[in-house]
N, C-alpha and C positions, 0 to 999 in steps of 0.2 A: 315782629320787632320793628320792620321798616316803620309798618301806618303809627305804631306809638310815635316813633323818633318824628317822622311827619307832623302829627298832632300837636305833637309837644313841641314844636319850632313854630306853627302856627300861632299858638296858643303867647306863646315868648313875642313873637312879632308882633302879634296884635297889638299886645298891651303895653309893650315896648314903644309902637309909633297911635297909641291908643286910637286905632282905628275903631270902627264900628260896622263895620259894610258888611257883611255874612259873603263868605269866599271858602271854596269849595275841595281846592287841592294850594300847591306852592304858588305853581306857576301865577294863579288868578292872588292870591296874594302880594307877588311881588307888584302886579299890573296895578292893585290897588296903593299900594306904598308908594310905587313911583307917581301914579296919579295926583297924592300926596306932599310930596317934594316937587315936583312941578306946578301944582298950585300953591304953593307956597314962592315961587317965581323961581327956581331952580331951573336951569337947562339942559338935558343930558348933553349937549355939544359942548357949553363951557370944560368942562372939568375931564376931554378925551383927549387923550396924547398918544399917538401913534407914534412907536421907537422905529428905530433905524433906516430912517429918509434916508442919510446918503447911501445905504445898502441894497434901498428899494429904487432910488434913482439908476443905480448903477446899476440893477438886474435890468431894469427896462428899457438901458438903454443897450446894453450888452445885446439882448434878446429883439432887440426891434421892435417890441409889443403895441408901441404907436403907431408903428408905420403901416400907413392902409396901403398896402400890399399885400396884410393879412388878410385884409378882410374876406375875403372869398371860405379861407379856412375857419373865422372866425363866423360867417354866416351859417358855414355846417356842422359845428360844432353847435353852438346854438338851434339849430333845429331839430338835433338830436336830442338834444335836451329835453327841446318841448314837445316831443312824440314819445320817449320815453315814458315822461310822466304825465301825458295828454294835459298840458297846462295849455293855458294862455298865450302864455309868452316865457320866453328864457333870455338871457341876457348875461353877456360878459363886460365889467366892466376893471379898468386900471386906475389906481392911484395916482396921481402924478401931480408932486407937490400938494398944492391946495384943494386940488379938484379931484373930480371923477371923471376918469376918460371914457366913452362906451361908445368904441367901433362902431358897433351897430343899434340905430334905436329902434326897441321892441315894436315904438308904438308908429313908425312909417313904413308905407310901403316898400321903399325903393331903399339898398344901405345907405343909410346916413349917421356917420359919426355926430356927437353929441357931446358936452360936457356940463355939466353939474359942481353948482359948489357942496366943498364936505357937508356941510349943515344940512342941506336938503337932500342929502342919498342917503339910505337903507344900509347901503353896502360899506359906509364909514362905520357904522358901530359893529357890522360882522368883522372888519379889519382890526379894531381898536381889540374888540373881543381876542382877534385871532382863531379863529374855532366856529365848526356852523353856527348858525341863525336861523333859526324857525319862529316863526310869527303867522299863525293861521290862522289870525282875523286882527287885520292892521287897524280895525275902526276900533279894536278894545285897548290898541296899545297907545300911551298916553304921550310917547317920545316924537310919536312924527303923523300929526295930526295937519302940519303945517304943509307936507309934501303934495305940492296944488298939482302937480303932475300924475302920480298917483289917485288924487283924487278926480283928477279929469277923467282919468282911464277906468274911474272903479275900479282901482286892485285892492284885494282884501288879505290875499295870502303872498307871502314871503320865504321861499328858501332857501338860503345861500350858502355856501361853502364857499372858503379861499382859496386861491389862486398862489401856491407859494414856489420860490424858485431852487436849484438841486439844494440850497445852503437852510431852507426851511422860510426864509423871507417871504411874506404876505407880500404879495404886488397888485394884489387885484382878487374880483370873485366870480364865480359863476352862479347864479342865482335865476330862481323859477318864480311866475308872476301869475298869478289865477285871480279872475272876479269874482270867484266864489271863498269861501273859508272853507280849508283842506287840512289834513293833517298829513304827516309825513310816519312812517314805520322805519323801522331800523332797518330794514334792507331797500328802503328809499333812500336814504343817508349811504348807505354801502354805495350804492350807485351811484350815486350825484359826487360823491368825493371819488371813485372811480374814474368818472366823467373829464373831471376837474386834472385829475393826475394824468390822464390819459392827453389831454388839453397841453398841460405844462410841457408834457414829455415831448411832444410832438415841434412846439415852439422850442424846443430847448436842443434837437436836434436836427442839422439838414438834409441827412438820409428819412429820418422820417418825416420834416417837414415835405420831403418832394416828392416819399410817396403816397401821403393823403392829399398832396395837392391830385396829382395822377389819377387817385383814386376819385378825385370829387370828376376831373373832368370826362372822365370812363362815365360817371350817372349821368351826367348832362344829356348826351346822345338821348338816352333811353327814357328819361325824363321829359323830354322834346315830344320824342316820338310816339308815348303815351298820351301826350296830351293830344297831338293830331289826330290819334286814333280814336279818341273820344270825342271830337269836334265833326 
């Protein structure tokens, strides 16, 4: 019943935005449609409105989320991420007002906060969205072609989940970054929003802010002394 209802909304789009391209499931349909509308000079950026700025200003200022005092937490939370799922790279990043904030950048060695205009992040349409984002080959998707940082890095896979605070507010996302095209399973998606909630909660609280600080500086020791032992 599903592959009919599939077929038959294929079939309605096609002839609807009279394409001709031969596409194989939804997903590659819509990639073509948008394709589409962007060359017809459409923008996905003009027409995205992200609701409740002053809602989202106030969680992050409430919570501190800019202030690199995180960063330490913010560093192992993110490399959690990217061991987890053996990506690349994983990344937190916050809305604040027009830009994207990100503590930490994936692509330096040493922390260094960063910021991005909306137009040229990933993580403005998973916000706009509200809801994850999967994108497991960024060179088929026709919205952000223009992303010369991404394309410096060869990244090709996208996964993000939002970042939202106790009231349900989008503030920000955590999101996974691979040079290769990947796909993601449903109990990848369990975890990574797991991850994400795990993240919130810990920023949102100062008993547990102080014992995952505690906890990061307990690995440090042992972390050190690993590496000595292998030199």
């Amino acid at each position: 019943m599903f592959e009919f209802a599939q077929l038959k909304l294929l079939d309605e789009l096609q002839q609807r935005f009279e394409l001709e391209a031969l596409v194989n499931n939804v997903d590659d349909l819509i990639l073509t449609i948008e394709t589409y509308t962007l060359n017809e000079g459409e923008s996905w950026f003009e027409n995205l409105e992200i609701k409740n700025e002053k809602e989202r200003q106030q969680a992050l200022n409430e919570l501190g989320l800019l202030d690199h005092r995180h960063q330490t937490l913010y560093k192992q939370y993110i490399e959690e991420a990217r061991q987890a799922f053996d990506v690349d790279y994983a990344q937190i990043s916050w809305l604040n007002q027009h830009e994207m904030y990100i503590p930490i950048s994936p692509f330096t060695q040493e922390p260094v906060a960063t910021r991005q205009m909306c137009k040229d992040s990933v993580c403005t349409h998973l916000l706009y969205q509200n809801e994850p984002l999967v994108i497991e080959d960024l060179q088929r998707d026709p919205r952000f072609p223009h992303l010369s940082e991404l394309r410096q890095h060869h990244i090709r896979f996208y996964a993000g989940v939002p970042l939202k605070d106790k009231n349900g507010i989008a503030v920000g996302s955590l999101c996974l970054l691979d040079k290769q095209p990947r796909q993601m399973q449903a109990e990848d998606m369990i975890l990574l929003k797991a991850l994400a909630q795990d993240l919130m909660a810990t920023l949102s609280n100062e008993r547990k802010k102080k014992d995952k600080q505690k906890q990061i500086e307990q690995m440090q020791p042992a972390t050190s002394a690993s590496v000595l032992n292998k030199d």
